[in-house]
Each structure stands twice: as structure tokens, then as C-alpha cells.
N, C-alpha and C positions, 0 to 999 in steps of 0.2 A: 369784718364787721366789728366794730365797740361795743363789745357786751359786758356785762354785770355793771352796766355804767358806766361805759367812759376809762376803765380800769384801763386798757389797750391804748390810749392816748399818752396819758403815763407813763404808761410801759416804754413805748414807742419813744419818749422823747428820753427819758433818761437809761433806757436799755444800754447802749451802745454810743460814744461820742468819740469822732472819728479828731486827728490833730494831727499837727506837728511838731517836732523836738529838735532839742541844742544837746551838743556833745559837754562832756562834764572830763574833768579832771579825772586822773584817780581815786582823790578822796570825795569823788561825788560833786564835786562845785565845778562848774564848766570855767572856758577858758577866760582872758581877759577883756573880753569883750567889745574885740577890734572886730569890725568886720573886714577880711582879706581880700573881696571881690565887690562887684559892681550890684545891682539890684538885680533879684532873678526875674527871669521873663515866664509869663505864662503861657506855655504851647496852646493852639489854637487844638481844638478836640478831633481827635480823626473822625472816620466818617461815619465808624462804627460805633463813635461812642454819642453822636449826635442821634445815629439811628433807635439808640438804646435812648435817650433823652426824648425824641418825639417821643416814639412808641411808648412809652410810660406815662406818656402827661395822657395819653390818649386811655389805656390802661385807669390812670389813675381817675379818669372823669366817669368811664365808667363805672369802675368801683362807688365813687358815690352816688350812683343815679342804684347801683346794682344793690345797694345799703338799704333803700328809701323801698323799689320795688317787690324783693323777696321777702323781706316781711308783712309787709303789703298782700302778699299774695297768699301767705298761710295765715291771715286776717280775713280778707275777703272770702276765700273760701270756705272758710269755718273750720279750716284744719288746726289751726289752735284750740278751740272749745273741744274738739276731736280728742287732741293729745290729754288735754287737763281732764274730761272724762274716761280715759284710759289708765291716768294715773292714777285716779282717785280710787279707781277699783281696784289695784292693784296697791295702793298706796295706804288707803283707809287712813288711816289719819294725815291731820291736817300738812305736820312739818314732811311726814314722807308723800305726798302727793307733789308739795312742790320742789321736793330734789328727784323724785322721778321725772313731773311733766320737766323740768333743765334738760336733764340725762337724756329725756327723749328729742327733746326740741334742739340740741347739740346735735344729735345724732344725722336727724332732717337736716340742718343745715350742712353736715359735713358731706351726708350720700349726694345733695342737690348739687354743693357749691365744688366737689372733686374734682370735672373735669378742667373748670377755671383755674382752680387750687392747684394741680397739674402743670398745669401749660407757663400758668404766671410762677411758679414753684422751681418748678423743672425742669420742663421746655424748654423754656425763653430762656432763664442761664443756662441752661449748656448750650444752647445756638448762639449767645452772646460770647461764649468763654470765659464765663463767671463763676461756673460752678463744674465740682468735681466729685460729685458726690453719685452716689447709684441710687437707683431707682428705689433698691429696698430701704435705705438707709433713710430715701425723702420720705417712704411711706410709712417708718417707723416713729421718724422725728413727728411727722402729722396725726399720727394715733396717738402718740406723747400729747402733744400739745392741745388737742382737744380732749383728752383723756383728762390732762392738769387742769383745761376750763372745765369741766362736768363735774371733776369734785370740787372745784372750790365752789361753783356755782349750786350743788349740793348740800356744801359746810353752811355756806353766808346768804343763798338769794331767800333763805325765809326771813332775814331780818326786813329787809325793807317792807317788804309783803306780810308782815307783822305792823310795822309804823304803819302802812296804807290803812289796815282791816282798825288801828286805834285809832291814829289821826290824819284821815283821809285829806285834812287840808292842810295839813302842816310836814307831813311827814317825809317832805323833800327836803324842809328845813335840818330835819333829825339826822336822815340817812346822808347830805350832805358833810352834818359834824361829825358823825361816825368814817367819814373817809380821812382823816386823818389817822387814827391809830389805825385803822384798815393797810392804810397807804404805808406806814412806819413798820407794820406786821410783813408784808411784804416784801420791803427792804432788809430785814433781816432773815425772813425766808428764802426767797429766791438764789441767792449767790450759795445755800450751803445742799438746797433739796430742789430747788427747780432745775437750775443751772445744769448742773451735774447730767440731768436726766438727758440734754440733748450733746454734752459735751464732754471729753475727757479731759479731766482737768490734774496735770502732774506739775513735780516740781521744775524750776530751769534748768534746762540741760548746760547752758554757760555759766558756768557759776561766777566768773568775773564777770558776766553783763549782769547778772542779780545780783551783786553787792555793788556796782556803781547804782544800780535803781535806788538798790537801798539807800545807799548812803543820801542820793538827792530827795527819797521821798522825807529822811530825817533833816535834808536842809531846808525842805521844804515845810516843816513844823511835822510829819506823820511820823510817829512814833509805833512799833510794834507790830507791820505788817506782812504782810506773807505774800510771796509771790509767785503766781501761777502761769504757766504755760499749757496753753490750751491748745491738741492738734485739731487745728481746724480745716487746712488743708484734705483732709476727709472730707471734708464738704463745700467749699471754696476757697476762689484764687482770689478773694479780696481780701482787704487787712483791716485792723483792728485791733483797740490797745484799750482799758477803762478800769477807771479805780470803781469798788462799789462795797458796797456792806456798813453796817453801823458796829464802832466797838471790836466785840469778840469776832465779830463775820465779816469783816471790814479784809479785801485784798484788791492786788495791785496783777490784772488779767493781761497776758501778753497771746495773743495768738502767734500760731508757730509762722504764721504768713507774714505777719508785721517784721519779725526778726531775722527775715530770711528776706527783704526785700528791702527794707532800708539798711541805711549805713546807721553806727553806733551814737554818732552826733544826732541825727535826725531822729531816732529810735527815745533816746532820753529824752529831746524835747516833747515827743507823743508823750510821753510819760510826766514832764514837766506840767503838761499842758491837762492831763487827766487826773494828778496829785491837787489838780489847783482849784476844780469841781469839789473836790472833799475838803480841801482849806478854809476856801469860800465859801463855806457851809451851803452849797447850791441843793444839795441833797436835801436838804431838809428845809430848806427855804420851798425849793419844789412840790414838799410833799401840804404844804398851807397853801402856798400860790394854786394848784391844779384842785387843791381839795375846795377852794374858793371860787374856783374855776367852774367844776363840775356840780358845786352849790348853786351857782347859776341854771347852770345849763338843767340839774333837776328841777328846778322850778319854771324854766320855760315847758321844758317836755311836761311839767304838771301839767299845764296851761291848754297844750296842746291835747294831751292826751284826752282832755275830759273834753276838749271840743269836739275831736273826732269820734270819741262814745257816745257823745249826745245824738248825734247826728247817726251814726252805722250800728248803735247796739245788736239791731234786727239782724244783723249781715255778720256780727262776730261772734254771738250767739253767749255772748255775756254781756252784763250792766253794771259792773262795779269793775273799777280799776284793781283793787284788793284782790280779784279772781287773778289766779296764777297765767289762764290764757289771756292777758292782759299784756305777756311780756314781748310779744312781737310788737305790739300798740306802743309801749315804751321805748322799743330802740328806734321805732322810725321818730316818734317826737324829738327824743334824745339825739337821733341823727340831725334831723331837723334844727333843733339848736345848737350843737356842734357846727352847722354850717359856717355860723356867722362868730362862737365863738374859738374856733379852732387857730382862726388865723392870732388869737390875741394869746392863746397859748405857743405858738410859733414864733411870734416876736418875741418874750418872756426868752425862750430856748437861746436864739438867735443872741439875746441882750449877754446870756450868762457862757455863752462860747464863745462870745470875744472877748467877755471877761478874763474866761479860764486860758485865751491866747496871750494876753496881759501879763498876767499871773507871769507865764510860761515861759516869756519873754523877757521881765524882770528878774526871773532866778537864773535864767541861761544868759542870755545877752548873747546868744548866738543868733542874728537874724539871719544870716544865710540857711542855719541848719533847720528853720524854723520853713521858710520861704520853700526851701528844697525839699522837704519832708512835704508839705500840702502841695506843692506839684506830684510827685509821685504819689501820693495816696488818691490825689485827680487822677491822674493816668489809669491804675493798677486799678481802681474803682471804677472806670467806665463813667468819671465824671464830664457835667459841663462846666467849664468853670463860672460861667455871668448866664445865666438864667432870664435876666430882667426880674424886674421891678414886680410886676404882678406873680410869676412860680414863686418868687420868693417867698413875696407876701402870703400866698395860698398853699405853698409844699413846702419850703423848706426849713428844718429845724436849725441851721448851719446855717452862719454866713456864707455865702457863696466864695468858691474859692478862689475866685478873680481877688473881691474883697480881701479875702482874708491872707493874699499870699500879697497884695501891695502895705497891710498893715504891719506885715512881718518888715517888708523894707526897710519902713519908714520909722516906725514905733523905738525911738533909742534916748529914752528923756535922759540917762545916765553919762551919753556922748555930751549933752548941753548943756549937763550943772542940775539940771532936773529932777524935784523928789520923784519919788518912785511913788505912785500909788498903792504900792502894798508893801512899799519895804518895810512897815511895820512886820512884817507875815515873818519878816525873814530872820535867821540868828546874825546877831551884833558882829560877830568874827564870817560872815560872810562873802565882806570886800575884803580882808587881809586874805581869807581863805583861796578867794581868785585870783 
């Protein structure tokens, strides 16, 4: 479920961005930029990875009817007005009533939504062969992670519910502008104190594969990075590679699964391809797009929200949106308008990952190494590669990797005489360098 607003959408799209990589020289600059073979082909999906692909669109449908519902139901019943007058006695003032009624209403949702949380968690990757992780270790990561929503939701949900109680008709406008440094707070918190909590994060064990990194993230223009390997294989067999942080908290994340399953060509183009998200300034282009995004969307769910109080006050057992049992009321609106704007934050993602395979591709000029890497990350991920036209538009943050593994083919403006669309990006001694 999207709670504190829509922060989880965010999350979601720039958490983790999956790609492909070109092999690099020694001094970090890849080869000359012939391609030695034919165009790669994309395997058709086995059967098991089609059965993982239904089964989650199916999953995935009801997760949004299951958004809409549950809140729904601790509204209707009056168990929200329940939890806010439990807090309040316990809370006595104003700001500690509503990081208790959070605390409690986290809680509700996690004891209801456990055995789902389980199955789609747990379950279902270890019957798919996705996950390797034990039991304790799932339930430890899931008390982390709603542990880290109940305080932050503790620190920040009185601000909105401040704007509400001052200006109940503008203050979607406010809480909207406030999600940019929110969003920016974030980005620099997460990679040094969130991260950490679910993952272990040590230096490269190959120290010549982290000095080719190096060296391409500085052909790349990223200057002063650090580079972390992550044992994730503790928890899954899928792979994963992402640059993240701003500045001083700014690193270059390799899971120990990625390096242990491609080859060293394909391995740096992931890396090409995730230098090229922090190049592109996509990071912080994202954190104004999505803050623009969820501007919206607070102002629908404003819309909505006061229509369905007008109408059910008697039945939620409050009349101002400002009351703290107000906040189930808000994520079904909020869900509500994330319907229709989620798929326009999905194209945004989509636009900036073919970008960052661009990027990826003008610094490597290895298309085979490129092609071959998102085939295997399809395989090793239980991908579909071609979705159609409508998952895409509705799920997915990725080009599909049908798409994205015919653009590795093809994409070679450098074989035609062709400027490079980013070769500004790149240092002058680049071509002598290859």
C-alpha cells in the first residue's frame, strides 16, 4: 500500500534499476567498438517464468482492488475514530497523538496484511526459485521495514495534518511543495541508514573489477565514488547493480549475484548503464517530476476525500479531514488518483531507462555486451521479455526487454559517422583512449 503519500511510488521507481553492460579496457574505456557477432536473439520465456508473469499480473490486480478495500474497511467500521481516540489518551497532546494513532495504524495494517505479506514475500519466491532467504531473516527484513515506516511516519505525518487544521483548502498545494526537500532528505538518508538496515554492505572482494568500475565511472564524468558490494545472495538469486546517493553519500552498489552471474563485459555495461542515471542528472530531475506528480495526485485525493466525508461522516465517526482518523480516508483517495496517475509516472521511468541505456551504450560501444547482459538479467530474473502494449503501459517501469535488447542491436550512431547524443558527457581523450 502507498503510504505517507505516494513516498512508496518513488521509492519503487528509483529504488533499484536493473540493465545491461559493455566490457572496458583496462584503463576503464571499453573496446574499439566493432561488434564481433550477429545481433542477439531473445529466448522465448520458459514456462515457469510465464507462470510467474501471469500469476503476478493476477497478484498485481488484486493488490489494487486490496489498496482501495482495507482501508475501506477500517473507515467503514469506525476502527479508525477507534485507534485516533486510543491515541489521544495516550498521547495527550496534539503532535503525540498523531505519531501514536501512525504507530498504531501501521501495526493494524501489518497483523491484517501478514499472511498476503507471507505468501507474495516468501512463498511464492521460494516455489518460483527466487529467493534464498529463511524465514527469520523475511520476518526480520518486514519488522525493519515497517518499523522504518512508523518512525518516519511518526517524525513527518504531523506536517501535513498541520497544513490541513491551517489551510484546509490549500494545503495539498503546501504539502505537495514540501516533497521536494522531503524527497532530496531522503536520497541522502537512505543509502547511509536505511539501506544498511536490510543489507550488508562491504567493500569489493575483486579489487581489479573495482578499479575498472572506477576507472569507467571517472570516464563516465563521476568523480569520488565508492564502491559497495552487497551479499544479497542471503536473500535472493536475482541480480542487481545501481548507482544512488547525492555528494558525500553518493556509491556505485554491486550485488554479490550480479558478479557472480555475468561476464566482466556485461557486468560494466550494468554499471555503464547505472553511472548514466547519476550523469543525466535523472535523480534529481525525479525528485521535481514525482514531487509534481504527487502535487497532483494530493489535490485529486483533496477532491475526493472531502466528497466521501460529506457523504459517510456519520459512518467514520469524524467531520474534518484535519482529524488524524482521516488517514485511511486519504490513501484510498490518494490510491484513487494514483490510478490514473501512476501509469504517467511509469512512462517518465520508462523514458529515463532508455535513456540511461544510451548513455551506456555511447560510452561502451559494446552492443553485444549490452544485448547479452539484458538477456541474462531476463532469464536470471524470471523475466517476460514483451509484455504488450497495455502491462507496460500499467506495470512497467522498464522498457520491456524484447524492446530494450533489439535497441542494444541496433543503436551504433558512432559505426555511421553519427554525433553521439551525449558525447558531450564524455572526456575529449575518450576516442584516443578506445
Amino acid at each position: 500500500m502507498r503510504t505517507m503519500f505516494a513516498i512508496l511510488l518513488v521509492i519503487d521507481t528509483f529504488g533499484s534499476t536493473l540493465s545491461a553492460e559493455s566490457p572496458l579496457e583496462e584503463d576503464g574505456i571499453q573496446n574499439n567498438g566493432t561488434v564481433a557477432e550477429g545481433p542477439v536473439a531473445v529466448p522465448p520465456p520458459t514456462e515457469e517464468a510465464v507462470r510467474y508473469y501471469r500469476t503476478g499480473i493476477a497478484w498485481w490486480g488484486f493488490n489494487k482492488v486490496w489498496e482501495l478495500v482495507l482501508p475501506a474497511i477500517i473507515l467503514f467500521t469506525g476502527l479508525s475514530a477507534v485507534i485516533r481516540a486510543r491515541a489521544q489518551r495516550l498521547g495527550r497532546k496534539w503532535f503525540f497523538t498523531i505519531g501514536l494513532y501512525w504507530v498504531f495504524f501501521i501495526v493494524v495494517l501489518y497483523v491484517v496484511n501478514w499472511p498476503l505479506s507471507f505468501y507474495l514475500g516468501y512463498v511464492r519466491q521460494h516455489a518460483y526459485g527466487m529467493s534464498n532467504q529463511t524465514f527469520q531473516k523475511w520476518l526480520l527484513d518486514s519488522l525493519i521495514s515497517r518499523g522504518v515506516l512508523a518512525a518516519f511516519g511518526f517524525a513527518f505525518l504531523w506536517i501535513p495534518y498541520l497544513l490541513l487544521s491551517k489551510s484546509p483548502r490549500r494545503w495539498w498545494l503546501y504539502t505537495g511543495l514540501l516533497m521536494v526537500p522531503f524527497l532530496t532528505l531522503m536520497m541522502f538518508v537512505m543509502p547511509v541508514w536505511i539501506d544498511p538496515l536490510y543489507n550488508d554492505f562491504g567493500p569489493m572482494k575483486d579489487k581489479a573489477l573495482e578499479q575498472r568500475i572506477l576507472a569507467l565511472a571517472e570516464s563516465a564524468g563521476i568523480e569520488g565514488s565508492r564502491v559497495y558490494e552487497v551479499e544479497k545472495s542471503v536473500d535472493t538469486k536475482a541480480i542487481n547493480a545501481y548507482v544512488t546517493g547525492f555528494h558525500d553519500t553518493k556509491r556505485i552498489v554491486l550485488w554479490d549475484t550480479i558478479i557472480a552471474k555475468l561476464e566482466t563485459d556485461e557486468l560494466l555495461f550494468v554499471m555503464a548503464h547505472e553511472m548514466g542515471h547519476y550523469v543525466l542528472g535523472h535523480v534529481v530531475q525525479g525528485i521535481f517530476f514525482f514531487s509534481a506528480l504527487i502535487l497532483v495526485g494530493l489535490y485529486f485525493a483533496h477532491r475526493i476525500a472531502w466528497s466521501l466525508l460529506r457523504r459517510f461522516s456519520d459512518r467514520f465517526g469524524f467531520d474534518q479531514i484535519s482529524d488524524v482518523a482521516s488517514v485511511p480516508l486519504m490513501l484510498i483517495a490518494l490510491n484513487v488518483a494514483m490510478l490514473v496517475l501512476e501509469p504517467v509516472g511509469l512512462a517518465y521511468s520508462r523514458h529515463i531507462e532508455r535513456e540511461s541505456d544510451r548513455f551506456a551504450l555511447e560510452l561502451t560501444r559494446d552492443n553485444q555486451a549490452a544485448a547479452e547482459a539484458f538477456v541474462k538479467l531476463s532469464t536470471e530474473n524470471l523475466g517476460y521479455p514483451d509484455p504488450g502494449w497495455l502491462m507496460t503501459v500499467l506495470r512497467a517501469s522498464h522498457p520491456p526487454i524484447a524492446d530494450r535488447v533489439a535497441f542494444c542491436n541496433e543503436y551504433r550512431p558512432w559505426s555511421e559517422g553519427e554525433p553521439l547524443r551525449y558525447g558531450d558527457r564524455f572526456p575529449a581523450d575518450l576516442e584516443t583512449a578506445r
